[in-house]
C-alpha positions in Angstrom: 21.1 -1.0 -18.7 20.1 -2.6 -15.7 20.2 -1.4 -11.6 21.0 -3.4 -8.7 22.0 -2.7 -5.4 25.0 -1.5 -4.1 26.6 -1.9 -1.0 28.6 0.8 0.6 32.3 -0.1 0.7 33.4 -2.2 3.2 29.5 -3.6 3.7 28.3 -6.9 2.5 24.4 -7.6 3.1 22.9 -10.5 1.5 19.7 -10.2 -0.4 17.6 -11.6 2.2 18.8 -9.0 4.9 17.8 -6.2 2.8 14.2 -7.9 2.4 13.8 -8.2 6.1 14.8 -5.0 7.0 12.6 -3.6 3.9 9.8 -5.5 5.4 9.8 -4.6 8.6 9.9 -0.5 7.5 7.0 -1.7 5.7 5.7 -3.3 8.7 6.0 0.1 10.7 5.0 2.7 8.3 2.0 0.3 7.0 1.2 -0.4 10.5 0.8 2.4 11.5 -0.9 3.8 8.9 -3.6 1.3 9.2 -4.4 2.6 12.5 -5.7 5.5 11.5 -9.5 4.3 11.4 -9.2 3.8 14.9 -9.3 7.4 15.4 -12.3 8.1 13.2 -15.1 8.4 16.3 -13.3 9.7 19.2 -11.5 12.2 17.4 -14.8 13.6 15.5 -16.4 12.9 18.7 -14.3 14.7 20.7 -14.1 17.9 18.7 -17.2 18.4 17.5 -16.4 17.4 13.7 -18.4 15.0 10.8 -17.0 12.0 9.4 -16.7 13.5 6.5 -14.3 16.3 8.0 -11.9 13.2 9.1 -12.3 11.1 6.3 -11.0 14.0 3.7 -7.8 14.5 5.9 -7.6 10.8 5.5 -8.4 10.9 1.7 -5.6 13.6 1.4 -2.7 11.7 3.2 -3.5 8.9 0.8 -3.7 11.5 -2.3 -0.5 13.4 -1.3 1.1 9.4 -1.1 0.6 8.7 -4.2 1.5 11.4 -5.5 4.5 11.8 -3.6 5.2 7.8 -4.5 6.5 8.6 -7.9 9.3 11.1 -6.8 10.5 8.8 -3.7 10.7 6.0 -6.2 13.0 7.9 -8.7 15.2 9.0 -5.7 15.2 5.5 -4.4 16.2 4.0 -7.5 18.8 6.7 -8.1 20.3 7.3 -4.5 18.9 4.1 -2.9 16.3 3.5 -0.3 17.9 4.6 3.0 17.4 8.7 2.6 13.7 7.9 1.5 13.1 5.8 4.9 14.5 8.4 7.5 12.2 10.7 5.2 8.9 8.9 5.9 9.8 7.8 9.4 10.2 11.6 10.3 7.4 13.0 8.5 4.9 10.3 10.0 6.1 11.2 13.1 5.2 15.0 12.0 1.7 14.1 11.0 0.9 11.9 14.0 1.6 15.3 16.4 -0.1 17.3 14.0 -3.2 15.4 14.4 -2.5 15.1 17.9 -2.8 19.2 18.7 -5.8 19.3 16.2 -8.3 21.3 16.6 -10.5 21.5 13.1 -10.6 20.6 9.9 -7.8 22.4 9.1 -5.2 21.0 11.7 -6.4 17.4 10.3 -5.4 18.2 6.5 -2.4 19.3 7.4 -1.4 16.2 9.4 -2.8 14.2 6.3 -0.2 16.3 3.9 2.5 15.0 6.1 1.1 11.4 7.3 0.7 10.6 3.1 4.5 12.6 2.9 5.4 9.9 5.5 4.2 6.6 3.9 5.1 7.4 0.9 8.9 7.4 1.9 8.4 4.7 4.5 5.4 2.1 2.8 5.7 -0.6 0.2 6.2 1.7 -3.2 9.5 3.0 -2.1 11.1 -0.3 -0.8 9.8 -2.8 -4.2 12.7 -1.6 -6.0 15.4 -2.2 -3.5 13.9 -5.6 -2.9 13.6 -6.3 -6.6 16.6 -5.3 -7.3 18.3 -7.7 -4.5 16.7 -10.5 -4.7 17.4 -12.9 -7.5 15.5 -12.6 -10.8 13.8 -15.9 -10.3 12.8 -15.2 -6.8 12.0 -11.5 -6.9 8.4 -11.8 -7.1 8.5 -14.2 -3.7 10.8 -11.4 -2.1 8.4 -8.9 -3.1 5.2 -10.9 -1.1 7.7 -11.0 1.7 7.2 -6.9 1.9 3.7 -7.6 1.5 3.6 -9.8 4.2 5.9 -7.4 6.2 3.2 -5.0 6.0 0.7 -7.4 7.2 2.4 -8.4 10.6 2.6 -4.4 11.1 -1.5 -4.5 10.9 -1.0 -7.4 13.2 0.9 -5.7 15.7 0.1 -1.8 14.9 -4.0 -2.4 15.6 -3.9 -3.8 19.1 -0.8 -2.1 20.0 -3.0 1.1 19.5 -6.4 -0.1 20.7 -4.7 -1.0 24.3 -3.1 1.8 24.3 -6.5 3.7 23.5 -8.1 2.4 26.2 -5.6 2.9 29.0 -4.4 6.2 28.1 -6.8 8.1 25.6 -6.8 8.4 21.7 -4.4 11.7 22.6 -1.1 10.4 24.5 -1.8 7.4 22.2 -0.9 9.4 19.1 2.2 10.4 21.0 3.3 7.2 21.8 2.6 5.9 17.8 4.8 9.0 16.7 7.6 8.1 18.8 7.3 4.5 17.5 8.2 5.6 14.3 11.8 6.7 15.4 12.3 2.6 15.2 12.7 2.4 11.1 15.4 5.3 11.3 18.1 2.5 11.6 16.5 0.3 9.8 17.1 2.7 6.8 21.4 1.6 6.8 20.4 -1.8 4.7 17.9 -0.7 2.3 20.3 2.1 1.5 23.1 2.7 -1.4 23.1 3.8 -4.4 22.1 1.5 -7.1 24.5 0.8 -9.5 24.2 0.3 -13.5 25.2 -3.3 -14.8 26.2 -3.7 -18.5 23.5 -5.1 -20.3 22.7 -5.6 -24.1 20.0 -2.8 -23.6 20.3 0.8 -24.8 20.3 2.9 -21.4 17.1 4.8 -20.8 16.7 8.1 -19.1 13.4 8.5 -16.4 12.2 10.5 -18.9 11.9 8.1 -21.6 10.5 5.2 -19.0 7.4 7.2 -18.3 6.9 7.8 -21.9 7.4 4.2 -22.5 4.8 2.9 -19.8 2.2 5.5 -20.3 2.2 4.1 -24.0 2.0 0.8 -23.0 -1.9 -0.4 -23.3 -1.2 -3.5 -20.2 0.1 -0.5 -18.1 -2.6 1.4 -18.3 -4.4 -1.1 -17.4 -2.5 -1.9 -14.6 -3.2 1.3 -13.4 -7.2 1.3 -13.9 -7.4 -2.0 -11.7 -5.2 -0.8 -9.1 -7.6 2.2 -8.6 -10.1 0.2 -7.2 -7.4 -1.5 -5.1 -7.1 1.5 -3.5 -10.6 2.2 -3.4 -11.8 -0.5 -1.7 -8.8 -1.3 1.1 -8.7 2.1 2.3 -12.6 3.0 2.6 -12.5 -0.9 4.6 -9.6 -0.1 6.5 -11.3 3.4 7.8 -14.8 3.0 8.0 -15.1 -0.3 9.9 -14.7 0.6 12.8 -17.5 2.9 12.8 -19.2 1.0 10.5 -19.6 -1.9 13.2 -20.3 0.8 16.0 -23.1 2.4 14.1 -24.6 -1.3 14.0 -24.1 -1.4 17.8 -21.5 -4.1 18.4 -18.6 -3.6 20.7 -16.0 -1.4 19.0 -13.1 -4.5 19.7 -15.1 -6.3 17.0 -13.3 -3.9 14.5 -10.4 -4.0 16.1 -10.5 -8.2 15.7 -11.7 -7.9 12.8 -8.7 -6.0 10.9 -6.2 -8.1 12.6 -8.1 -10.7 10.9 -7.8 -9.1 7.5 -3.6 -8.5 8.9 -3.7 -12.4 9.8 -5.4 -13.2 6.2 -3.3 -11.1 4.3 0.1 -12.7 5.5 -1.6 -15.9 3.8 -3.3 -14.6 0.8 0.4 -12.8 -0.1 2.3 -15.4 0.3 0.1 -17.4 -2.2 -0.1 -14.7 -4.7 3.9 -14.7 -4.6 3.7 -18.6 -5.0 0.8 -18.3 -7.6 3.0 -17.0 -10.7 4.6 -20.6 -10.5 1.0 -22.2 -11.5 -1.1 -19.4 -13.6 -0.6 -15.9 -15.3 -0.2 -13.1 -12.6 -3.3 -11.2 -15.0 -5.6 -14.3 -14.3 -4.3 -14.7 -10.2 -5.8 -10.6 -10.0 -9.0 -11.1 -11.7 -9.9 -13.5 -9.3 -8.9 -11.6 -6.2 -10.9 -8.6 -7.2 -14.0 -11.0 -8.2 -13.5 -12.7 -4.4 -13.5 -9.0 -3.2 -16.4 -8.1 -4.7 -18.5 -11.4 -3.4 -17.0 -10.7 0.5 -18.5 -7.0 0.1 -22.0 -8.5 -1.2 -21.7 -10.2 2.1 -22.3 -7.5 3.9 -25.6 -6.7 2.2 -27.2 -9.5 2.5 -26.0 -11.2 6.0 -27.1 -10.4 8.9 -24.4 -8.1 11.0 -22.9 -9.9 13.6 -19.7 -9.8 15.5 -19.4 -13.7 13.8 -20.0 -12.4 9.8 -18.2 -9.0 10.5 -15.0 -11.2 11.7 -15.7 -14.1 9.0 -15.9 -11.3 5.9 -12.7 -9.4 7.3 -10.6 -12.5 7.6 -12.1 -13.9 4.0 -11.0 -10.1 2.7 -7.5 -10.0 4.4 -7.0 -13.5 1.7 -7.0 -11.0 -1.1 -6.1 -7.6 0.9 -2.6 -6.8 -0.6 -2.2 -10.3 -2.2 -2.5 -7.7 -5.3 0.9 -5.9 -4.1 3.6 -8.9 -5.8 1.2 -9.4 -8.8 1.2 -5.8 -10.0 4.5 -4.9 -8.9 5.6 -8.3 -10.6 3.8 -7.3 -13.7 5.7 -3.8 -13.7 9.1 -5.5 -13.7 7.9 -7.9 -16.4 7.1 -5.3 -18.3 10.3 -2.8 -17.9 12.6 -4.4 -15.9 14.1 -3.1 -12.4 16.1 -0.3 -13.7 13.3 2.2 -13.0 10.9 0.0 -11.2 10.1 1.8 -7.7 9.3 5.1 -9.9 7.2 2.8 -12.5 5.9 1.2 -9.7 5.0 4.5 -7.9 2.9 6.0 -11.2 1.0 2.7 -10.8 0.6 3.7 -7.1 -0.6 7.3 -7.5 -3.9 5.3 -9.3 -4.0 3.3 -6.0 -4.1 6.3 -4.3 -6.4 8.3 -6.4 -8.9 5.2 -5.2 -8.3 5.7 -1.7 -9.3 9.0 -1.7 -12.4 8.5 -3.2 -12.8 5.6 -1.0 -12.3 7.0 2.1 -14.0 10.5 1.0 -17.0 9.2 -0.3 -17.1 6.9 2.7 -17.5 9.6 4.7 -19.7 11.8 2.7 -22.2 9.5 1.5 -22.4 8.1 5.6 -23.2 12.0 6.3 -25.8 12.3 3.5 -27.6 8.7 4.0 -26.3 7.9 7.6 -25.7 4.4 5.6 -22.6 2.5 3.8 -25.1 0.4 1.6 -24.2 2.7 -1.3 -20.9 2.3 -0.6 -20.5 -1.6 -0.3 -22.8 -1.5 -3.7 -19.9 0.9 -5.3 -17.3 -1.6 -4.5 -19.0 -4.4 -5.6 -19.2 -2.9 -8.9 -15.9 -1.4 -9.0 -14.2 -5.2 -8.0 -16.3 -6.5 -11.4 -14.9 -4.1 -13.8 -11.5 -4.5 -12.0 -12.1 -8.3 -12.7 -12.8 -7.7 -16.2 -9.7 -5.0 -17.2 -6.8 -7.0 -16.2 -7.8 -10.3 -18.3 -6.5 -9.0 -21.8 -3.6 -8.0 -20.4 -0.2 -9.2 -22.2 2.5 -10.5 -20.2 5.5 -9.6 -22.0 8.8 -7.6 -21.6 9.0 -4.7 -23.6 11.5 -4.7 -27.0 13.7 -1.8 -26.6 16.3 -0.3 -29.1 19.8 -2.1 -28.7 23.4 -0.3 -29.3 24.7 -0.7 -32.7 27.4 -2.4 -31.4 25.8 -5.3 -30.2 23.9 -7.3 -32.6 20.6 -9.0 -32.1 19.9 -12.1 -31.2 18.9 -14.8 -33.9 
């Protein structure tokens, strides 16, 4: 049995429609999500709080994501993708007013619980399915790079849409004005929604429960999983820490702020070409390289000398291979098992994202506290983009064999 999407009565979308409108969610929720470094010093400033007490409410809204990601999948693939969206719209709105009344650590974890709640309903994992399952087989791993790149024109917009509206109003009203913003994907939510229907197929149908069981006993999906860790590890300790990272070397804070629309500009690029590169080489090879390219942009900033110049240069060289992983792995997934289950498959493979952002952006903050230095962190992420290198190369390509119905007899 396989899904794909269908329209409510009376309500024809074409597949396309459904990817744009899946992309810009994407664009919102991820947008605004990647804001959140922004925060970092003024808020810890302001308060009287460590790095480290921001950085774990952080690491918990990514933690709570992923694991949330698995359970908005299976609703998405069952019920569709439009009651998932109003979810993460509202609860990101939720989390941004918690953190705007914060007062201590506390008050910051709880608007991580619902800021990872939110994305996790409104992000990339919960919309892959309903874009897989529109698009045409032959062109779903170029639909799913268009989410990709929907997320990346959110960092686009989302980082200087906040840092203006930091400086002329405070980090405060502007967490106001972000959680308002995310009322704009509640319509957006009509498209990506109804339920997805079951097509006749020569396959035996599978439960949920017998999906999981067949990916966690599938050696290339656990692999999958292992590299995406670091995935997750080393966007989201980037993404957070920069900014402080190029205050602490004295440079003016809007060199961040350049410097991850740079990785937003770069990222629209490098997905687009990872969509395009499963025409010319195996999507396994396509991520080695990207995490072996990560790993040489982070020994960059070890060795260079930190200026506003290499700090922008390394950003926009990282934004080539930022989420350009996002269509390979997802692609891989539904190579693998199909689109019947994908968003849920695809959000198991997420939660090991997720566990690697919050070590990333945890340990970010703790080993800054402890050394008042993020040398042993780009060190970490060198290593961790090596072994990631190494783990997807023996992976195997290949659709799994399933049991067929009696009644239909195999092919010869």
């Amino acid at each position: 049995m396989s899904v794909s999407l269908s329209p409510q009565p009376g309500r024809a979308i074409s597949w396309m429609a459904i990817v744009i409108a899946a992309a810009t969610v994407a664009a919102i929720g991820m947008g605004i999500r990647q804001t959140m470094g922004l925060f970092l010093k003024p808020m810890t400033m302001e308060l009287g709080l460590g790095r480290e007490d921001f950085a774990i409410a952080i690491a918990i809204a990514n933690i709570v994501w992923g694991v949330a990601a698995p359970f908005t999948g299976g609703i998405a693939d069952k019920f569709g993708a439009g009651r998932v969206v109003i979810f993460g719209a509202l609860c990101t709105a939720i989390g941004l007013l918690l953190m705007w009344g914060a007062q201590d650590r506390a008050h910051l974890i709880a608007s991580g619980v619902f800021l990872g709640l939110g994305v996790a309903g409104a992000g990339i994992n919960a919309l892959v399915g309903a874009v897989s399952r529109a698009a045409p087989p032959e062109q779903r791993t170029q639909a799913i790079a268009m989410l990709g790149m929907g997320s990346g024109i959110g960092i686009l917009i989302a980082l200087p849409y906040a840092h203006l509206l930091m400086d002329y109003v405070g980090w405060k009203t502007t967490l106001l004005v972000l959680s308002a913003t995310c009322m704009l994907m509640l319509p957006l939510a009509l498209p990506v929604s109804g339920r997805p229907i079951a097509a006749v197929t020569k396959e035996k149908p599978q439960s949920i429960w017998a999906a999981l069981k067949e990916a966690c006993q599938h050696p290339s999906f656990l692999l999958l999983n292992a590299g995406f860790f670091v995935c997750g590890f080393h966007v989201v300790f980037y993404g957070v820490h920069l900014p402080a990272f190029v205050a602490d070397k004295g440079l003016d804070p809007k060199v961040a702020v350049i410097s991850l629309v740079l990785v937003g500009i770069g990222n629209l690029i490098g997905t687009y070409l990872a969509g395009q590169s499963s025409k010319v080489m195996a999507k396994r090879h396509a991520l080695s390289l990207i995490y072996i390219i990560r790993a040489l942009i982070f020994v960059g900033f070890l060795v260079l000398p930190i200026t506003p110049l290499t700090v922008m240069a390394l950003s926009g060289a990282l934004g080539l291979v930022w989420l350009s992983t996002v269509p390979l792995t997802s692609g891989l997934v539904a190579t693998f098992f199909g689109p019947t289950w994908m968003t849920m498959l695809y959000g198991v493979v997420f939660l090991s994202h997720q566990v690697g952002s919050f070590l990333g952006v945890w340990l970010g903050g703790l080993v800054y506290d402890m050394t008042k230095s993020y040398d042993t962190m780009w060190w970490i992420s060198i290593g961790l983009g090596l072994f990631a290198a190494l783990i997807h190369w023996p992976i195997n390509e290949a659709a799994v064999e399933r049991e067929r119905p009696a009644s239909v007899p195999a092919p010869t």
